[in-house]
N, C-alpha and C positions, 0 to 999 in steps of 0.2 A: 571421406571427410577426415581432418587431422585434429587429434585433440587439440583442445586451447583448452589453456591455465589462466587463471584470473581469479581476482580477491574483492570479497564484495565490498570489502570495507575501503580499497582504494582509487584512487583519481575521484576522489569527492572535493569539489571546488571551495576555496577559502570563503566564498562569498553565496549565498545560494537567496537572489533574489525573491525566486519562486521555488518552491517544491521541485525536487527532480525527479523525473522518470524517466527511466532506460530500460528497454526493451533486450534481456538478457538471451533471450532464447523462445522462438516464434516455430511449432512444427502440428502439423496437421491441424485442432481443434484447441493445442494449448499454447499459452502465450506467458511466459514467465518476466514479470519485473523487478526491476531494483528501485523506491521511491527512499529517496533519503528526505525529509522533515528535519528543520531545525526553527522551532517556533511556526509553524505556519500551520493553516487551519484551513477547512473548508469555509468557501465566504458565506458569512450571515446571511440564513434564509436561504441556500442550495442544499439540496440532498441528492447525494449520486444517487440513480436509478439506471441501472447498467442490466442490459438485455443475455448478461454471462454469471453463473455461476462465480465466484472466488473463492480462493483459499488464501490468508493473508498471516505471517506471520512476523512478530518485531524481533526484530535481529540485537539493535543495538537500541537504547535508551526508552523512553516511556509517553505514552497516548491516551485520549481518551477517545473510544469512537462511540457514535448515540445512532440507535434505530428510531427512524419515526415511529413506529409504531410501539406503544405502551413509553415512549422515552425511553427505553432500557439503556443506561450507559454502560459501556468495559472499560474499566483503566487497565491499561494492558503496560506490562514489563518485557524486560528480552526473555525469548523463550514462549512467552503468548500468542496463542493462534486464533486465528475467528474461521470462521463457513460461511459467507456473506451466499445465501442462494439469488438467484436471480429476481430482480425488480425488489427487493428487500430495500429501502429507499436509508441511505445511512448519509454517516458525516464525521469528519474528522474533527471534535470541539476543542483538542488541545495538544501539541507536543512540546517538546523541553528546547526552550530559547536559545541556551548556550549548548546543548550537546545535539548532535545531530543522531536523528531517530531516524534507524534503518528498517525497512522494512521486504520483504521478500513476499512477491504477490502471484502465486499462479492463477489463470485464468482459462475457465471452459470456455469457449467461446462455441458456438452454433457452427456448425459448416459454412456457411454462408457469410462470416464474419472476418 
């Protein structure tokens, strides 16, 4: 396999209708993304409830994410990481309008996934 170079801050689109996710890197059990966020949210009344471990960290700009359970909210900065374990049922309540909020996402996923 040949190394590849690449910048996670670039080929991010002038216009991002919806939330972006790109699949950076897929090997054995993990699955690494790039979600770039600019104002957008999980829709009112969903909570991911994902059958995989996460590890999520914000790269570029600022979020609020909420656990259902107890409401616990994190306002998170660049630099903040969360441990979402599996079926932890969460949500994204807010990121920044005008700047686009990057985020770096590994994922356990089960053998079977």
């Amino acid at each position: 396999m040949e190394p590849n170079h690449f910048n996670i801050f670039s080929d991010i689109p002038p216009r991002l209708p919806e939330e972006l996710f790109e699949c950076i890197l897929k090997q054995g059990n993990i699955r690494i993304e790039r979600i770039v966020s600019r104002g957008h949210v999980t829709p009112e009344g969903y909570w991911y409830d994902q059958v995989f471990d996460e590890w999520v960290i914000l790269l570029q700009g600022q979020a609020v994410v909420a656990y259902e359970q107890d409401q616990v909210c994190f306002t998170l900065k660049a630099g903040d990481y969360l441990f979402i374990p599996a079926h932890v049922k969460h949500r994204v309540e807010w990121t920044m309008p005008e700047i686009d909020t990057v985020w770096l996402a590994v994922h356990l996923l089960k053998r079977d996934s």
